[in-house]
N, C-alpha and C positions, 0 to 999 in steps of 0.2 A: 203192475208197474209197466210202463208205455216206455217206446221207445225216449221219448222229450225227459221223462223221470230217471229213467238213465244217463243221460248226457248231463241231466244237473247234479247227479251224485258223483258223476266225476268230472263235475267241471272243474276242480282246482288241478287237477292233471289235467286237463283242455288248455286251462289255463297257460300252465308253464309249458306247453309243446305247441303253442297257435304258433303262427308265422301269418305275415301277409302274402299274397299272391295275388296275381293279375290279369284277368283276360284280355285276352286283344280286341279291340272293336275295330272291325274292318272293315274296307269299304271296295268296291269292285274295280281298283284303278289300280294304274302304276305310281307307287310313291315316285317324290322328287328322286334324283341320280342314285343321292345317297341316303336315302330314308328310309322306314323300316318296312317291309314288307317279306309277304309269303310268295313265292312263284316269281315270273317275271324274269326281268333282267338281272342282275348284280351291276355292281357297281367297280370297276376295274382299270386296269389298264390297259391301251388298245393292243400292248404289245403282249402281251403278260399269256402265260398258257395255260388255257383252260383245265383244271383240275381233271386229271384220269384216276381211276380203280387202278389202285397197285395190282387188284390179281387178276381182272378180268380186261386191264386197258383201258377199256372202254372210257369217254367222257363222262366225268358224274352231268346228273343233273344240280339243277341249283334249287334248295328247297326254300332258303329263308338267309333273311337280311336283318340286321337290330342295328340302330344308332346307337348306339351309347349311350350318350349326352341328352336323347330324345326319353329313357326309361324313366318311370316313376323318384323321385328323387328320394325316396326310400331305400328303392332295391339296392340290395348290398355289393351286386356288382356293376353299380354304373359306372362308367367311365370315359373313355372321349376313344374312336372312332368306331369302327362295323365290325361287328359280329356275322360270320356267313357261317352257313353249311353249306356244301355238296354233298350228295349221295349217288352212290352207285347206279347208273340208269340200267344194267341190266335186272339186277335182282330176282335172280334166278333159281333161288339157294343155292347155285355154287359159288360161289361169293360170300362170304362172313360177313352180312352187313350186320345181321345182327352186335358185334362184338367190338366193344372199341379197341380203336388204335390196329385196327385189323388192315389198315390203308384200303375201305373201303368206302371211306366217307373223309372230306377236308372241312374240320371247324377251324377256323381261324379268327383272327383280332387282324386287322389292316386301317392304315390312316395314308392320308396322303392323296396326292393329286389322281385323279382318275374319270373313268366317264359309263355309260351306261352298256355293257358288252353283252351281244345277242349272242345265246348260245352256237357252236357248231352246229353245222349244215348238219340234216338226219335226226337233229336231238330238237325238236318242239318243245318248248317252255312248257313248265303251267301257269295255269290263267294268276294272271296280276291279282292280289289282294294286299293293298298298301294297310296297314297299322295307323290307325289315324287317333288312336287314344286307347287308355286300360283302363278295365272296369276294377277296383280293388276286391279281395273277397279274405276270410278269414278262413286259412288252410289247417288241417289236424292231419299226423300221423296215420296212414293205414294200417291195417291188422300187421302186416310183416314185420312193422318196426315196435308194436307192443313190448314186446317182450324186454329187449335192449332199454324199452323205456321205463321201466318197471311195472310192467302189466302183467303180472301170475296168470293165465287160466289153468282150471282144472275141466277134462271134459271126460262127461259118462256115456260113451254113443250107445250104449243097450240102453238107457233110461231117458235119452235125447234128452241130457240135462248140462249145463257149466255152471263152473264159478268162477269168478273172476275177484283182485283181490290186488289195491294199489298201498304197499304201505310207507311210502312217503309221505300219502296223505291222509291215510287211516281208512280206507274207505275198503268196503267189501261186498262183494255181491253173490249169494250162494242161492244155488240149485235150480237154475232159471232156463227157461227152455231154449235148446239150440235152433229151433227155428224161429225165434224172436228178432235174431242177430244183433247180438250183442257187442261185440267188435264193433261192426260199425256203426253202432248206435254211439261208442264211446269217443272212436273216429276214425274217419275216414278222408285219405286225400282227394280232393276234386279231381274229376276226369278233365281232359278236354285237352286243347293248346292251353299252356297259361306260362307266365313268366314267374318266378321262383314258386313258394309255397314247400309243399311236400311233393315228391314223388308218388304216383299211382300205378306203385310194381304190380305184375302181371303175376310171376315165377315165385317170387320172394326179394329180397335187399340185395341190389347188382351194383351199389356205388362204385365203381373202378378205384384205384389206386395210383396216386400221383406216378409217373417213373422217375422224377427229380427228386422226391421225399417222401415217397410212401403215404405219406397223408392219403385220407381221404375226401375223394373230389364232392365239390357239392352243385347242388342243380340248379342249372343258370335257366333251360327252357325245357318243358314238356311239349312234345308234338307228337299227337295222338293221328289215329288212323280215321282218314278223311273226314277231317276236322278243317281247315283252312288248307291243306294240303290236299288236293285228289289221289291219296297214295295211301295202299294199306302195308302194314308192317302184318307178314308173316299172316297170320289166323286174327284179326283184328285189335292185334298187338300196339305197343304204345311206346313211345321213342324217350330218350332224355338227352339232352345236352348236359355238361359238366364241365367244370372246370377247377383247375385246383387255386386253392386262396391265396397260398405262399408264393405259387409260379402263375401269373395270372393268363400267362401263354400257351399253358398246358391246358387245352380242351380237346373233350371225347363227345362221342356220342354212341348210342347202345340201345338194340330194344328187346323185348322179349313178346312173348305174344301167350297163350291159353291152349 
């Protein structure tokens, strides 16, 4: 049995855990003021103060901009004005940028009148790449969320054998060799930047925790290490933004790395 003959023995568990997800297709410019884009300017007010690291001072940098109103009319959190990040410019490891809500990075939601604000003196952008469209693609679960999703494995590492065993759906798969890989033949989240889908944890499942209701937050953007951003997270680590559904003002961001 091949990988593909896997994937269709548990495609009715593929089935009920797909989500859509979106890559960004980009192009080498600055979006309009207020458009979507990676690097660049932001879009502000002239008077407004440039976002600082609660624990280092310093000005973040500005990583990433989303319209709203501009995302796939699918995605479940479109809504009407800009999505920003900031991030820490020094990124030093002494700074927790790894960790949300560490005042190490500002995600925000902002509308309103404003204009194109060049960073502070000392702090060089990165290079413009405006969002000029999303590619759709059909996202699955990584190994880390199996489990929670009803995916048993049993593993023999002296016999380098598993089995694996969905019984929502009746499906079973016994004594199959661990270097076939199996998990991810069943599924795996897309690497890369992309807009919703699944998360592609590094560590294991890092979803934060509302602090208005405890809920937990879900992933509005993945931004991967020097993917449309010239910036690596930690050891070729991989970022998320989040956001809680209930508080839709509550957003984090988090990465972890290998």
């Amino acid at each position: 049995m091949d990988k593909e003959q896997i994937r269709q023995l548990f495609q009715g568990w593929r089935n009920a855990h797909a989500r859509s997800a979106w890559k960004p297709v980009t192009s080498d410019t600055q979006a309009a003021g207020d458009g979507s884009r990676f690097g660049g300017s932001p879009w502000m007010r002239a008077d407004e103060e440039w976002p600082a690291c609660r624990q280092c001072k310093d000005p973040m940098q500005f990583f990433l901009q989303l319209s709203l109103e501009s995302l796939p009319a699918a995605f479940e959190g479109r809504g009407k004005g800009l999505l920003q990040l900031f991030y820490c410019s020094r990124d030093d490891g002494d700074c927790e940028t790894w960790s949300p809500f560490s005042g190490t990075h500002v995600v925000r939601l902002r509308s309103g009148p404003g204009e194109v604000v060049a960073p502070p003196a000392g702090l060089p952008p990165f290079p413009a790449r405006s969002i000029v469209g999303w590619t759709e693609l059909r996202d699955y679960p990584g190994s880390a969320e199996h489990d929670e999703l009803g995916l048993a494995y049993e593993y023999d590492f002296r016999k380098k054998r598993v089995s694996v065993r969905n019984a929502a759906h009746g499906v079973e798969l016994r004594d199959f060799d661990i270097e076939l890989g199996v998990e991810e033949a069943i599924g795996a989240a897309e690497s890369g930047d992309k807009l919703g889908g699944w998360p592609a944890w590094i560590q294991g499942v890092e979803y934060p925790t509302c602090p208005e209701c405890g809920q937990r937050m879900a992933l509005v953007f993945q931004l991967d290490s020097e993917d449309n951003i010239p910036h690596m997270f930690g050891d070729v680590g991989c970022g998320h933004i989040t956001q809680c559904r209930a508080h839709p003002g509550v957003l984090a961001f988090g990465w972890a790395c290998g």
